[in-house]
N, C-alpha and C positions, 0 to 999 in steps of 0.2 A: 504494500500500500504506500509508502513512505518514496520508495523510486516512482510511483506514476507524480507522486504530489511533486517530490524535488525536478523531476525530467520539466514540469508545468513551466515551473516557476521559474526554471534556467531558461526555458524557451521562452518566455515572457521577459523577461531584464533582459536577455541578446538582444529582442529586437527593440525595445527601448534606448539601448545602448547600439543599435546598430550593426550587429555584430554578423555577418554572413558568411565569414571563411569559416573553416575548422582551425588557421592558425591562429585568428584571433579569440577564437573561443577556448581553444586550450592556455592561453596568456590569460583570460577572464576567469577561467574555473576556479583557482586557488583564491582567488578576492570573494565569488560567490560561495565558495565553505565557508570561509571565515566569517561573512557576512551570517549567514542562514544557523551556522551554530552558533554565533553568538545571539544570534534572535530565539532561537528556538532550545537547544544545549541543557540538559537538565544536569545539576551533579547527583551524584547516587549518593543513595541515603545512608549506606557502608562503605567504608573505602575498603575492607576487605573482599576478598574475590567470592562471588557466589557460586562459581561452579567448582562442582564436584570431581573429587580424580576418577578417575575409571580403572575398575575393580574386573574388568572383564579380560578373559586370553585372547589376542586373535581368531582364534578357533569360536569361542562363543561368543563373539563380538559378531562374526562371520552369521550366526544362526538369528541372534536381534535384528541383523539390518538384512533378513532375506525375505520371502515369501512364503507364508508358510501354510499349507492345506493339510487338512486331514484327509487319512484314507483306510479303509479297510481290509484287512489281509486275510484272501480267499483261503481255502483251509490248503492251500497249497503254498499257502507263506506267499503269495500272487496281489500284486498292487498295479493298478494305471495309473500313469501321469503323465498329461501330452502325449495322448496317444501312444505311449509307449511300455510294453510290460513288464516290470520288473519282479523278480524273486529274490525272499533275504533265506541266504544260503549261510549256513553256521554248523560248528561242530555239535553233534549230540542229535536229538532229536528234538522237532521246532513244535510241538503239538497244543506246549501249552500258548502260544503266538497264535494260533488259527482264532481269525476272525477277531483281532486284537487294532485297535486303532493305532496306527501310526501317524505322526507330523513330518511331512515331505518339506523338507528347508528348497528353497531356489534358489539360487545366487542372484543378485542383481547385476554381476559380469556376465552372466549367460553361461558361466561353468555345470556341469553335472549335477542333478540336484540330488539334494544329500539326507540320509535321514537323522531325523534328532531321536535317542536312544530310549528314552521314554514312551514305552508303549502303553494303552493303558490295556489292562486283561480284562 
């Protein structure tokens, strides 16, 4: 919201001021920050920082910032996603997993989509 209001108000004082190149509008820009924060510039009510460290591995940072569906596992341990059929293959016998929900992570690079370990039975 804040870029459509500041793009307004730069394009309203260029033509005020005149201003039709790109090289005069980048010699203007630095006057118009300075101008529009000091008009508008709030100081914050802590000077301490409000954000928080991050407690996450890449790996499960990886699982927060993907796409995530649920899906049902056919008693043949058997799921779709994007048209595609996947089997979870493991050592032992998978019997207590039939028809268990699983969460399909997606990458938002487009990598292999992955499963998050928690099934529910």
């Amino acid at each position: 919201m804040a870029n459509k209001t500041l793009q307004d108000r730069l394009v309203k004082e260029m033509r005020l001021r005149k201003i039709s190149s790109i090289e005069k509008a980048n010699r203007y820009l630095p006057e118009f920050i300075k101008q529009h924060n000091e008009k508008f510039a709030v100081a914050a009510q802590s000077p301490q920082t409000a954000h928080k460290p991050l407690f996450y591995k890449p790996e499960a940072l990886r699982h927060v910032l993907s796409i995530q569906t649920n899906r049902k596992l056919s008693k043949n341990l058997e799921f779709s996603h994007n048209c595609v059929l996947y089997q979870i293959v493991g050592q032992g016998h998978g019997y207590r997993l039939r028809h268990a929900t699983v969460t399909v992570c997606e990458q938002m690079n487009g990598g292999d989509p992955s499963l998050k370990y928690e099934a529910e039975l």
